[in-house]
N, C-alpha and C positions, 0 to 999 in steps of 0.2 A: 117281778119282771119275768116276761115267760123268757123260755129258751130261744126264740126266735127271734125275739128283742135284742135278747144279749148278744145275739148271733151276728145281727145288724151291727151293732155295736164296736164288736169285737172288731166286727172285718172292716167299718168305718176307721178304726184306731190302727188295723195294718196298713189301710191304703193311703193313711196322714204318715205314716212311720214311712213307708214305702217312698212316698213322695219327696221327703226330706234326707233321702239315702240315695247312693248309687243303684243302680236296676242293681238285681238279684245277681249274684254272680259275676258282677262289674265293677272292678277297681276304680276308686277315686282317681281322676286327672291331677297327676300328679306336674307338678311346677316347681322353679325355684325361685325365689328373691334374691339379688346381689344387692348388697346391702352394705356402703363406706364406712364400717367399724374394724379396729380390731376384736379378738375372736374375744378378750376377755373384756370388761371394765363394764359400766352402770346403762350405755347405751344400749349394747348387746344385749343387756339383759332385761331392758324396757322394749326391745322388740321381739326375744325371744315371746315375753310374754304376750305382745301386739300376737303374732303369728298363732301362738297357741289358743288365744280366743277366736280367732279367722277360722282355725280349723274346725274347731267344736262346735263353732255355726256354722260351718257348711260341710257337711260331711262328703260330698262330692266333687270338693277338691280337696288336695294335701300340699298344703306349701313348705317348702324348705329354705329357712333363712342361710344366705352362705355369707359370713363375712369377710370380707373382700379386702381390708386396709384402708389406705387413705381414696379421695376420689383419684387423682390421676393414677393410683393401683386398680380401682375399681374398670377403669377406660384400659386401663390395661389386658386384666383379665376378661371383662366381656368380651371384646375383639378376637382375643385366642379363643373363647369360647365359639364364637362364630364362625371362626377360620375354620377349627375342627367338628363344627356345624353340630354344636349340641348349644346354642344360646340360652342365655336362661330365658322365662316366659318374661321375667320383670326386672328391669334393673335399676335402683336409686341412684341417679344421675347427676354429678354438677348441673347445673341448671344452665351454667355458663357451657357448657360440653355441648349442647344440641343443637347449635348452629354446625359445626363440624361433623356430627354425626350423620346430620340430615345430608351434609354436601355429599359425602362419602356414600351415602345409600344403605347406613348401618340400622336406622332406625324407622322404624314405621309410621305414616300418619295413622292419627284415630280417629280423623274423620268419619270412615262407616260405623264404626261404633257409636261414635256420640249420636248417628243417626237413627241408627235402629232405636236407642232408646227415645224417640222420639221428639229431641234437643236440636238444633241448629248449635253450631260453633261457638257465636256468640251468647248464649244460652248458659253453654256448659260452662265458658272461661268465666261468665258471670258474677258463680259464686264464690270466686275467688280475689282477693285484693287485687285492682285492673294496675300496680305496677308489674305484678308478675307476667301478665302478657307476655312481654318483651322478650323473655329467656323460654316461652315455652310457644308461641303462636309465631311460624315460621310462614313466612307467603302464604297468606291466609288459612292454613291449616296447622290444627293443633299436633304439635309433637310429645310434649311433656304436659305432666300433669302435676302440679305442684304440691311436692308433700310437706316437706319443712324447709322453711327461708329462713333467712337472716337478714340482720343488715350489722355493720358495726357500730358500738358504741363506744359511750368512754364510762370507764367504771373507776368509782370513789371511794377511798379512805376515809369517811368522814371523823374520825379522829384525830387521822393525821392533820386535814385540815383544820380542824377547829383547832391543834396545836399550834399549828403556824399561822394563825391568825385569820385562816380564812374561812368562807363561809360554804360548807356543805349543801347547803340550800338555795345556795346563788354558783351553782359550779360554771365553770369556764367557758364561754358561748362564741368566745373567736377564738383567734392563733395567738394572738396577743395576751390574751388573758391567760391559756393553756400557758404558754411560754413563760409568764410571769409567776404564777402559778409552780411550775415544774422548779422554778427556782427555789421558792420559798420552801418548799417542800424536799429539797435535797437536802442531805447532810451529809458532811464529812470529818474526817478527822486526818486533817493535816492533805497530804495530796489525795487519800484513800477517798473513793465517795462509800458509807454506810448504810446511804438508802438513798435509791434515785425516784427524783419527782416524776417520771412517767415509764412505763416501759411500752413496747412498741411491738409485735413480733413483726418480722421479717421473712421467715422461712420460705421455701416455693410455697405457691397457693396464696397464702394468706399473706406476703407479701406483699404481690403484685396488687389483691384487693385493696388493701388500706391503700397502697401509695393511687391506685385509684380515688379510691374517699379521697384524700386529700385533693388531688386534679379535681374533680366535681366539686368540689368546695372552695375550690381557689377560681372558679368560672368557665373549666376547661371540658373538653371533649377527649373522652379517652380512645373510643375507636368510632369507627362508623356503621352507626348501630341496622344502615339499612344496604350497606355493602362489606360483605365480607375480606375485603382484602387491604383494608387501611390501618391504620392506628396513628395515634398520635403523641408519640414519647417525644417528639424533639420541637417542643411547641411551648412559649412561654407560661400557659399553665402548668402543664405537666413540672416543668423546670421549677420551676416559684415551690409548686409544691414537698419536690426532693430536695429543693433546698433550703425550705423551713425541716425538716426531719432531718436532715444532715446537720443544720443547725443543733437542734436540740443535745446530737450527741458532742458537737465543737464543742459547746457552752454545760456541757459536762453534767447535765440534768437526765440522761437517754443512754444505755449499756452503748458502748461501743460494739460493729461487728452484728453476726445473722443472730436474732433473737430466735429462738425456737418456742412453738404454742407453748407447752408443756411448761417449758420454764418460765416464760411469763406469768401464767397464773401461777405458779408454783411463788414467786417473787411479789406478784399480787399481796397473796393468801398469805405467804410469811411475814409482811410488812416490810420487803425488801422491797417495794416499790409502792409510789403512793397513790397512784394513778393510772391507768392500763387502757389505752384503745386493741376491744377486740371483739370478737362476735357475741350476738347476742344468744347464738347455739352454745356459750361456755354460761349463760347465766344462771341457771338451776343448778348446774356443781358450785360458781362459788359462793351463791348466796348459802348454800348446804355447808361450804364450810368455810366461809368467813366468820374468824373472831372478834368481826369489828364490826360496826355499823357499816353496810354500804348505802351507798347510791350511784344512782346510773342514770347520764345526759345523753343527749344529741353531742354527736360528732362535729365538735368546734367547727365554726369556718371562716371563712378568710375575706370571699367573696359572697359568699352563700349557702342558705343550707340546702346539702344533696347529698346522699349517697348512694354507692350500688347494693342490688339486692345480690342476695348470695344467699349459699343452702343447696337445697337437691328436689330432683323432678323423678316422677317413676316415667319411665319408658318400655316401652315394647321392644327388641330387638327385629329386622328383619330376618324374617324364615320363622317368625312365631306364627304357626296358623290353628286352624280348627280347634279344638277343644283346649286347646293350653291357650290359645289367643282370646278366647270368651271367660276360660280359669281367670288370664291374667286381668282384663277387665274388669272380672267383678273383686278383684282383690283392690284392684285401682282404687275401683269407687268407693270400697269397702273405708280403707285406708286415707280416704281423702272429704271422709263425708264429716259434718261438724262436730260426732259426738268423739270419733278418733281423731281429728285433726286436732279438737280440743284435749283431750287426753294428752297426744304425743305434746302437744308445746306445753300443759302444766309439768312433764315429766322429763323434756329437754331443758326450756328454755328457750328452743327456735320459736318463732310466731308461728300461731296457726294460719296456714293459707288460706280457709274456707270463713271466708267471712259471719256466715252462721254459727260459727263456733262460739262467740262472745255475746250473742243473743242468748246463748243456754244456761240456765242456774247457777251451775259447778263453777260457767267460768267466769261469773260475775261475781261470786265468790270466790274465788281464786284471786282476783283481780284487787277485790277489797283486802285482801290480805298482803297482797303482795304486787303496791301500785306501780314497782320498777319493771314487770315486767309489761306497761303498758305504754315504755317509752321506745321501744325498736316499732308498736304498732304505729304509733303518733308519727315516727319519722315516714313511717312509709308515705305519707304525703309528700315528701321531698326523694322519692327513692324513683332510679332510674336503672334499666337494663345492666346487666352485669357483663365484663366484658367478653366477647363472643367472636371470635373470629377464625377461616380459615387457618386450619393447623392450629388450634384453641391453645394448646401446653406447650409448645415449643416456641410459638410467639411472645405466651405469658413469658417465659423463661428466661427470653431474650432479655426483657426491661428486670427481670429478679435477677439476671445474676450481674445488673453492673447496680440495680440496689445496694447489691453486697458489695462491690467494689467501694461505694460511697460511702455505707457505714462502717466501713472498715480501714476507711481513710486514702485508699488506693488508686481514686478519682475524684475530679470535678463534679458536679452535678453534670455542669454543659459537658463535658469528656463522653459521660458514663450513659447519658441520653443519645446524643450523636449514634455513639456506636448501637447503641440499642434497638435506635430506629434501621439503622444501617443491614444488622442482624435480622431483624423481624421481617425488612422489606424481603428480604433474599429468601425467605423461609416462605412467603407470601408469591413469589413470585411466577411458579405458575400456575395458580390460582389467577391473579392479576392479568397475566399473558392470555388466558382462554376467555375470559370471561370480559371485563373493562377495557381489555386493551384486542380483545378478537373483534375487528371491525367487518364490514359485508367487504367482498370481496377481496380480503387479506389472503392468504395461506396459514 
């Protein structure tokens, strides 16, 4: 090879090197991710290492995962972030949060973005499951991009069942059958119960969703999913539905009182419970460490099968612009494309949003391995908007904290609903007042 050749060569191999770096003397654009984990446990550190492949591939950004807590700590902290006008470029979002966000003027559309790439809106939303729509495409413009969903499910003891007679493989497809079910599966000794036939959590958040599920499954309308300022706690679905789960804990099959995540599956996993409605984002921990056979159904119902989607959206904060706004973009896409989107759900358990994800190898293998994680995608044909409305967490809060009143024996169903709606309304109100009730020529 002469010198001149190599010379070529050489300087071809800098101007590829060169290309796939920051210019000379130019700091990677650096950005954060807010991210609803605590700092320690197996999530953190299934994204720490998401983040640390992002980097290594694109050396012209540097991201920084910050973990944030739960999502309504997440809404928390971004906001302070913005107040003091240092937002992060990206932030994993309740999915349910971005109706509220968008009213506010906290978060940005991606419209220009998905343009320049040369996508129309409905292009982009495309390639993902069209129930997620609903929580991320706000007045025909994309707000959220959906990274990991959920829906809930009901997860099995199949020993326990097959102890008490019943069948694993034919699990409980109504309320009736659950109910019947929860019975058989309790035990006690003397008044003490020793293991209960179902557990439930309750906590804020997750709460307000299951008693959702429920109202979508009993025939009802939780809020109104194309005006921000309704809801519908005090409406004979909603009722029916808290008062089959209020039931469960009278008839002494369901903890009395606010069940918290944690100890649910804790109560799952130890055999202290036989049966558990919860998301399908807890199914990779306790398939990991279940000592028993499980399985996992569709969310009984009553009336019908429906539930809402849940999980988290990435967002852009408003005031992200120029080079952290195009950073934050391509970490979007990066993060949302099928071969991550597949990754993150074999290593959570949330479903992959990106439909193309289960057309790929790994995850059809995956799948053959381990067919329970193909029952939150099956439901998503019955899954509907999750709930979204002005002032999103203090509305939710309203209907979670007279939940707690009821399993805790304190209220009525009707009592605990009344006042609930009564709550929300006033929290809703002027919202309501500007917008539905601002007529032409009013004041």
């Amino acid at each position: 090879m002469t010198t001149t050749r190599r010379s070529l060569l050489a300087g071809a191999a800098l101007a590829a090197t060169l290309a796939m770096t920051p210019a000379f003397g130019q700091s990677p654009t650096e950005i954060e991710l807010f991210f609803p984990v605590p700092v320690d446990g197996q999530l953190a550190r299934d994204m720490a290492t998401l983040i640390k492949e992002f980097n290594e591939g694109h050396p012209a950004i540097k991201v920084t995962p910050v973990y944030t807590g739960s999502y309504d700590e997440t809404l928390i902290k971004t906001r302070a972030a913005m107040k003091a006008g240092k937002p992060p470029a990206v932030s994993i979002m309740s999915a349910n949060f971005l109706r509220d966000l968008q009213i506010e003027g906290e978060i940005q559309p991606l419209d220009t973005l998905i343009k320049a790439d040369g996508k129309s809106n409905d292009q982009f939303m495309g390639q993902f499951f069209p129930a997620l729509s609903g929580n991320a495409v706000l007045d025909r413009s994309v707000y959220g991009v959906p990274f990991h969903n959920s829906t809930p499910i009901l997860y099995i003891n199949a020993e326990h069942f097959k102890e008490a007679g019943l069948d694993p493989e034919n699990p409980p497809k109504n309320w009736a059958e659950l109910a019947a079910a929860a019975a058989k599966l309790t035990k006690r000794e003397g008044d003490r119960v020793t293991r209960w036939g179902i557990a439930i959590p309750s906590q804020y958040d997750t709460g307000g969703w299951l008693l959702q599920a429920l109202t979508y499954s009993n025939g009802g309308r939780w809020f109104n999913v194309d005006y921000a300022g309704e809801v519908y706690y005090d409406e004979p679905s909603t009722l029916g539905a808290l008062t089959f789960w209020s039931d469960l804990v009278k008839n002494k099959v369901l903890q009395p009182g606010v069940q918290q995540n944690g100890a649910v599956s804790t109560a799952f996993l130890s055999g202290q419970a036989s049966m558990m409605l919860h998301s399908t984002g807890s199914l990779t921990f306790v398939r990991s460490n279940a000592k028993f056979p499980l399985k996992v159904a569709f969310v009984p119902k009553n009336l019908q099968n429906q539930v809402p989607i849940g999980g988290a959206s990435l967002v852009v904060p408003t005031g992200v612009e120029g080079e952290r706004r195009k950073a934050a973009w391509t970490l979007i896409n990066w993060m949302t494309s099928p071969e991550k989107s597949g990754w993150w759900s074999r290593a959570t358990g949330y479903f992959a949003p990106n439909m193309q994800a289960y057309e790929l190898p790994e995850m059809k293998a995956f799948l053959d391995k381990n067919p329970d994680a193909k029952v939150a995608v099956d439901q998503l044909a019955y899954a509907r908007p999750w709930f979204a409305t002005y002032k999103t967490v203090p509305v939710r809060k309203a209907v979670e904290d007279e939940l707690a009143n009821v399993l805790s024996g304190k209220k009525s169903p009707k009592e605990a609903l009344v006042a609930a709606q009564k709550a929300a309304d006033e929290i809703m109100k002027p919202y309501v007042e500007q917008t539905a009730l601002k007529l032409p020529g009013s004041n």
